[in-house]
N, C-alpha and C positions, 0 to 999 in steps of 0.2 A: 335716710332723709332724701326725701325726693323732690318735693313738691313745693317748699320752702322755706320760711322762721318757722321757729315752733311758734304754739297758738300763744296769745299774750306778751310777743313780742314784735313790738313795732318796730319798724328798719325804715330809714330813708333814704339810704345810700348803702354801695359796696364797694371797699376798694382790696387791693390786692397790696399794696404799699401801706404798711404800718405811719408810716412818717406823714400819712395825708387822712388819717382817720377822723374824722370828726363825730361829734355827738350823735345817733343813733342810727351810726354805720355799721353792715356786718362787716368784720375783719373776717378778708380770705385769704387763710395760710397755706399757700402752694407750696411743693420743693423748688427750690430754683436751683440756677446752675452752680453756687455757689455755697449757698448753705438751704435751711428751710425755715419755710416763712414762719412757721410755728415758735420756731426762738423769737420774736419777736408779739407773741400776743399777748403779753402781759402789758407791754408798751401801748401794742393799741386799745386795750382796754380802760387804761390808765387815759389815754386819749376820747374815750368816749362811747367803743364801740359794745354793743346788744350781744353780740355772739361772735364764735370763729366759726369761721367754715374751714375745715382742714379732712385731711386722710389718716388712716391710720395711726402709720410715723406721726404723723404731727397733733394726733390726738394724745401718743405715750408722752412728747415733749411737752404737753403743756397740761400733766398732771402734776400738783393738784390744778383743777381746775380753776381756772380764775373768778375768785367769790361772785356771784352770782350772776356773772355770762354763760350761756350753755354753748358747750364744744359739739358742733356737727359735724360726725364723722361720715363720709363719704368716701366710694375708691380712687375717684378721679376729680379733685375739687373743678380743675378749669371747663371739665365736661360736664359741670352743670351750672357754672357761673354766669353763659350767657341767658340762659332761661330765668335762673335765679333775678338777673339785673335787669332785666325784661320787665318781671312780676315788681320789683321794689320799686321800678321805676315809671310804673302806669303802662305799658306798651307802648312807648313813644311814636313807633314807626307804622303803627298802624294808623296817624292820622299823616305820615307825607309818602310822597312819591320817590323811591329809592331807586337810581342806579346806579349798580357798581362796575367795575373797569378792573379787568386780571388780564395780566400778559408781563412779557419781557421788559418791553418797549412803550411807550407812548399815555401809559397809565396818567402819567403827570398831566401831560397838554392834555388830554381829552378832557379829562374830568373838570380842569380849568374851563376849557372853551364850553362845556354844558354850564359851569355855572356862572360863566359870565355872559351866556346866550340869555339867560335864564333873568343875570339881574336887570340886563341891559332891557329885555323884555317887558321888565316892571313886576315882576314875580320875585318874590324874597326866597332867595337859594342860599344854601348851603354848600359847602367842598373839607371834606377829607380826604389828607394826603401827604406825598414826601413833604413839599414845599409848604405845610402846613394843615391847618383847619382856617375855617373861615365860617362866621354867622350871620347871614342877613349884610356878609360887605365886612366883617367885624374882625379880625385876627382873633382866635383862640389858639391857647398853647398849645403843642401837642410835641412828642417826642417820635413816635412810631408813623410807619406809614401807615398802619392798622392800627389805632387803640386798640387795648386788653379788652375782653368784655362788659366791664364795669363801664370803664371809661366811653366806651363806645356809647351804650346806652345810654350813659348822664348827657352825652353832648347832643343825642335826638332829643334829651327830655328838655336841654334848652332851648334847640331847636322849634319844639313846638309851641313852648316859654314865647317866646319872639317871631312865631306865627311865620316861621319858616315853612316852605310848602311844597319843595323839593329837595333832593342832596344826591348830589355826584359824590361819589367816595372810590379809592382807590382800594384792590382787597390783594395783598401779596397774598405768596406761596404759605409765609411762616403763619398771617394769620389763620391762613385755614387748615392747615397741621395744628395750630395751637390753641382752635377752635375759638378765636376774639371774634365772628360775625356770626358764632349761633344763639339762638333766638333772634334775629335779623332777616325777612324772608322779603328777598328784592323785588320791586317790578319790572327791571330787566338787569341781566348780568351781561355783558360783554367782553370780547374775548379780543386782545389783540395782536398779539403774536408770541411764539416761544423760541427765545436762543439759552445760550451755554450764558446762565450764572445762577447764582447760591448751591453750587456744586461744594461746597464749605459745609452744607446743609442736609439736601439732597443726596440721596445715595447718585442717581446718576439721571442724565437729562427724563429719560421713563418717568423715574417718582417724579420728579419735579415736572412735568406734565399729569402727573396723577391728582399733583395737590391741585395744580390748576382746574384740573377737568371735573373736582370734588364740586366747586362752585355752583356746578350748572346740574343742580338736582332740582328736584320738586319743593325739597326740603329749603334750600336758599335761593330759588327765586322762580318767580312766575313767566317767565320768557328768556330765553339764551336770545344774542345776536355775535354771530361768530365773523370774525375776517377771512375771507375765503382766498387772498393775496399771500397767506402764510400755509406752509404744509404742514403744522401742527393744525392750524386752524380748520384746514376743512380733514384733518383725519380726524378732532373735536367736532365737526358737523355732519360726519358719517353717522358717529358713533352715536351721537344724539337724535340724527335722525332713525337709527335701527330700533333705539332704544323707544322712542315714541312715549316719555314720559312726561314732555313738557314742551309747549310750540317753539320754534326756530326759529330765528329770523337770519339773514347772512349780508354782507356787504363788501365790497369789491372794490378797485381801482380800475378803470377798465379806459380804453383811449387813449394812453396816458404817453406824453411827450417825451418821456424821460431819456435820457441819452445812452443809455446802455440798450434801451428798444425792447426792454424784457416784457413791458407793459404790465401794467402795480406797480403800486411803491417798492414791495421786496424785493420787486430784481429775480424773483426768483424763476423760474424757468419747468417748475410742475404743472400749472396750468395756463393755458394759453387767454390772454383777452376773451375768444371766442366764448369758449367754455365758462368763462366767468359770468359773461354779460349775460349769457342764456339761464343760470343758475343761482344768483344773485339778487337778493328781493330787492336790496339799496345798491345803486352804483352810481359811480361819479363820474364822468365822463367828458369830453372839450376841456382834457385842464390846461388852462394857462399859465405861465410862472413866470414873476420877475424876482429881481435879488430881494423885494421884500414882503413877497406871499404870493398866493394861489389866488387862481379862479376856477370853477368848474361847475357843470349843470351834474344835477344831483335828478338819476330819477327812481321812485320808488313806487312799493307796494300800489295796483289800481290807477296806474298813469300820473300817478304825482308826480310833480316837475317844478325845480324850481335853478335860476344861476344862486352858486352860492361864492362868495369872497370871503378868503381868511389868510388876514396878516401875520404872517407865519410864513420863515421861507423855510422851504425844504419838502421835495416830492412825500415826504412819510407825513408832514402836516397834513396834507391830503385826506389821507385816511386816519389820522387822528381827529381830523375835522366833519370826514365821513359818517364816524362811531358814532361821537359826539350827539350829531344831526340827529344819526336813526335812532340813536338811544333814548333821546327826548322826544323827538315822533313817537316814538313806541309806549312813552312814558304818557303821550296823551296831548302834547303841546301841538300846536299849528306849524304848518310846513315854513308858510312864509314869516313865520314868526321870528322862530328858530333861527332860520339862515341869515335874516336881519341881524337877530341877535350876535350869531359865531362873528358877524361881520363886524361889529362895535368891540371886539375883544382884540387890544393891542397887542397883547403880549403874555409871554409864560414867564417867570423868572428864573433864570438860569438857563432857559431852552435857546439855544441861537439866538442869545441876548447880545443884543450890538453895543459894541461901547465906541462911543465916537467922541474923542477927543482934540478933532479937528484936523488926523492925523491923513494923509492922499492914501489910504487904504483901509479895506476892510477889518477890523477887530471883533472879535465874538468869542464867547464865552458859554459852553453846553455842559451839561450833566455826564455826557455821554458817558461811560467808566465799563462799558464791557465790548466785546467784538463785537457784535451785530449793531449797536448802537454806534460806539465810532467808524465802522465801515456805513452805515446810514448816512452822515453827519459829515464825511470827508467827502463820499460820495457826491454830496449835493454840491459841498462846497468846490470840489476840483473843476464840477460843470460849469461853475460860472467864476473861476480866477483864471484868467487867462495867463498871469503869471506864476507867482511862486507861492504856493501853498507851505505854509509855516506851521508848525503842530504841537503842543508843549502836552505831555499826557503823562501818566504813571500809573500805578497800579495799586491797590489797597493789599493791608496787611493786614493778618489774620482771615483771610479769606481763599477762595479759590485761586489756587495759585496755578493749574492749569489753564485760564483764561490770561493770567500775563503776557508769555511770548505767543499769544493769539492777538493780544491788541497790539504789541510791535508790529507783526506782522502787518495787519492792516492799516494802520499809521504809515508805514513804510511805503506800500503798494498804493496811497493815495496821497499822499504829502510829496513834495522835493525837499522839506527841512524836516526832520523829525528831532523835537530836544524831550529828553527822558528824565523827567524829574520823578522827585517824590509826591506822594497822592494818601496819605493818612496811612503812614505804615504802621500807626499802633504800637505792640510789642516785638513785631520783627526788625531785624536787621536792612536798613533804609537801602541800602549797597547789593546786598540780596536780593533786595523785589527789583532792582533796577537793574540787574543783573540777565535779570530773565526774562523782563521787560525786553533790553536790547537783543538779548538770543533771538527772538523771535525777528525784531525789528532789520537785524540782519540779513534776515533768511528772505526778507521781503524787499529790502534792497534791491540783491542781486537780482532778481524776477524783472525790475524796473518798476519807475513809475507807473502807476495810471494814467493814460490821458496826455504824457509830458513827450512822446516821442521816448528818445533813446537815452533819456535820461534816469539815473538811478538818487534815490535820495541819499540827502549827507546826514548821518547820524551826531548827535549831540551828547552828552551825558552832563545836565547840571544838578545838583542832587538837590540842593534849595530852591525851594520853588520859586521865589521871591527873585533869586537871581536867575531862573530858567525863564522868567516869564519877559523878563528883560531882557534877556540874551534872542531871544526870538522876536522882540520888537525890532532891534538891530536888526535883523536879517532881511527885515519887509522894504524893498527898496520906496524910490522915492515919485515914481510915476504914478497917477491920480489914476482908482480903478485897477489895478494889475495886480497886486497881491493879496492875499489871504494872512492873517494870523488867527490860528481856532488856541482857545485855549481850555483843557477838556478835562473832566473827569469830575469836577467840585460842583458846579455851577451855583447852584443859590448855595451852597453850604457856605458857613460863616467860620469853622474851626479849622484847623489842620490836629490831626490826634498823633501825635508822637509819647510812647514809652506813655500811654495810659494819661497823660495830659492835654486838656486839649486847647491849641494857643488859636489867637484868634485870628483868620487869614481868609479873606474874601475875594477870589481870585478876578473878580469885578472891580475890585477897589485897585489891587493889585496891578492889574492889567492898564485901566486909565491912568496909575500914577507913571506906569513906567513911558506910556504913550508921551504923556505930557512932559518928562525929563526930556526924553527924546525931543520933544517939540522947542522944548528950552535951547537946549545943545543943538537945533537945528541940523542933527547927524543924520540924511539922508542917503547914506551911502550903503553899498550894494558887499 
């Protein structure tokens, strides 16, 4: 079976989830990690569905055949699910304008800022991603940062339902190892940076730059635009450029005021301003920064030129604001449109979300949850707390656990307070991840602060995070302006997952209630 139902079989949906089949759905029986999907096609059949789509194994499991559903046997059911969902579901995406977002870092906010450039514009946009899906402005559910292939497809086919006309989507590593964006062929992909995480996943950072670099074929999309600020980034814009299979585009941070003087947002220290500004189709340039976003003139391809504003603090907004831009320029929109638009976008949820409960200091709340990301994030933040930078973080369970005493470390080297809670430790040991969490955070102690003169951070351990989130509001003294609390690692998530259950904890909710005790109890002491 190749090509799709047998003849006389009509299908108007496919899902991979028995429990969501409805009437003239193909049921596709994958193995999963846990059992195979095939035990379960009698159920969906009972449900509604025309056929299974399965492999081998799960053709043996679901003999006899279920009375008069035909079993399609295939080698690899999910390697031809996206084409399959494609074909059942009209080609959705060949009537909008697609661009995707792969990288470490910033996938969130960009794809946000495109498609709120987009609605603010008066253009009906779409967004797929961590923080959600969205239709035309709309909330749709979604579980994954990538839908499955099925799922992906039904949400273009409502998309064009609702006379959607473009979509920012974000596309992890896992999607494109597990193939949920084929049959999907972008009108540009973008690349934003690669640090150390789903190493749980990835054999080691290499594959998980392989999965990344899969993206930018012919096959999945018609234009690459790579971050040249990142040294994954432009060894992805070598390689594409040798390859010559598909045009380039690149963009840069270049000018840039930032206090370390690396100039980019990275920091990093491979290539210089110079070099970038000279090689760089999109650069952003005169950035201005105050504690609540950027300014910068943006110029690209042909002497285009325009200032662009986005409320967003933090030098890597920049060039998540950069992408953004060139990624919707490239998709075909107006320069001055665009930048209009990025500029009407208040905010990301969970990204450097301020929570202000009337307290004389700054409070926020980030995603952050791996090193590259909270050394971003502290980074920004130690540049502009003149006082005591306060840090509540931990680290996730079931995951890579070589990245834990990596983000001590940099918590430590950028905070004066660092308190080490828990962070959705799943089925491990809560005392274990924090454990190694603090290893790290030690070893960045003793180095000193950043920024702080000769001071070293004082380490905390509160293992509930409910009480860690508290314990660091006490810490922010009581002069208007001078101190920092970040509180890191959840940001828009709504659960904390402990022992396979997950309770509900909103580190935003969280953080204002402890503000506002605080503000009751009038306890401004140091």
């Amino acid at each position: 079976m190749t090509g799709g139902v047998p003849e006389g079989v009509v299908a108007t949906g496919i899902t991979l989830d028995s429990r969501l089949v409805q009437p003239g759905d193909v049921y596709a029986a994958a193995p999963g990690a846990r059992t195979h999907g095939a035990r379960f096609a009698t159920a969906a059949v009972e449900r509604g569905a025309v056929a299974v789509l399965t492999d081998a194994e799960g053709a043996a499991l679901c003999r006899p055949e279920p009375a008069g559903v035909p079993v399609l046997t295939v080698a690899a059911p999910r390697r031809v699910l996206g084409a399959l969902a494609a074909r059942v579901y009209g080609d959705p995406t060949a009537q909008l304008r697609l661009l995707a977002v792969t990288g470490t870092q910033g996938k969130t906010t960009t794809t946000r800022l495109a498609e709120g450039a987009l609605q603010a514009s008066g253009v009906p946009a779409g967004v797929i991603g961590t923080v959600g899906t969205r239709v035309a402005g709309e909330d749709v559910p979604s579980a994954l940062t990538t839908p499955e292939a099925p799922e992906l497809h039904a949400l273009f086919a409502v998309m064009r339902e609702r006379e959607v006309e473009a979509c920012a989507m974000e596309v992890s590593s896992h999607a494109l190892v597990m193939g949920r964006v084929d049959g999907v062929r972008f009108d540009v992909a973008a690349f934003t940076n690669l640090g150390r995480d789903h190493l749980d996943f990835h054999a080691d950072v290499e594959d998980y730059f392989a999965a990344k670099a899969s993206l930018f074929t012919r096959r999945h999309t018609r234009l690459a635009l790579v971050n040249l600020d990142d040294a994954w980034g432009r060894r992805l814009h070598a390689q594409l450029t040798a390859a010559d299979e598909l045009p380039v585009r690149s963009f840069a941070v270049v000018g840039d005021e930032g206090a370390d003087g690396a100039g980019g947002v990275s920091g990093e220290s491979g290539a210089s301003d110079a070099s970038r500004a000279v090689t760089a189709d999109w650069r952003a340039g005169e950035v201005q920064s105050t504690a609540s976003g950027s300014a910068f003139t943006v110029h690209g391809p042909g002497g285009a030129r325009a200032r662009v504003e986005v409320a967003l603090p933090g030098r890597f907004n920049v060039s998540n604001a950069l992408c953004a831009l060139a990624g919707l320029v490239e998709l075909g929109y107006s320069l001055s449109a665009v930048a209009a638009g990025i500029a009407a976008v208040r905010g990301v949820p969970g990204r450097l979300e301020v929570v202000d409960a009337g307290q004389p200091f700054l409070a926020v709340v980030d995603y952050a949850h791996k090193p590259d990301a909270v050394e971003a994030v502290l980074r920004d933040l130690r540049a502009r707390t003149p006082g005591r930078l306060v840090v509540v973080l931990g680290a996730g369970g079931d995951r890579d656990r070589g990245k834990r005493p990596l983000m001590g470390e940099v918590a430590a080297r950028w905070a004066d307070v660092v308190v080490v809670t828990d962070d959705n430790p799943r089925t491990e040991d809560p005392a274990a991840i924090r454990a190694e969490v603090l290893e790290g955070a030690r070893g960045g102690a003793r180095r000193g602060t950043q920024g702080a003169g000769d001071r070293h951070a004082e380490l905390h351990e509160v293992g509930d995070r409910r009480a860690a989130i508290t314990f660091a509001v006490e810490r922010a003294g009581p002069v208007a302006g001078e101190d920092t609390v970040a509180v890191l690692g959840k940001g828009h998530e709504s659960g904390q997952e402990v022992g396979g259950v997950t309770h509900a904890f909103d580190d935003r909710v969280e953080l204002r209630a402890a503000l506002e005790r605080r503000a009751e109890a009038a306890s401004w002491s140091r």
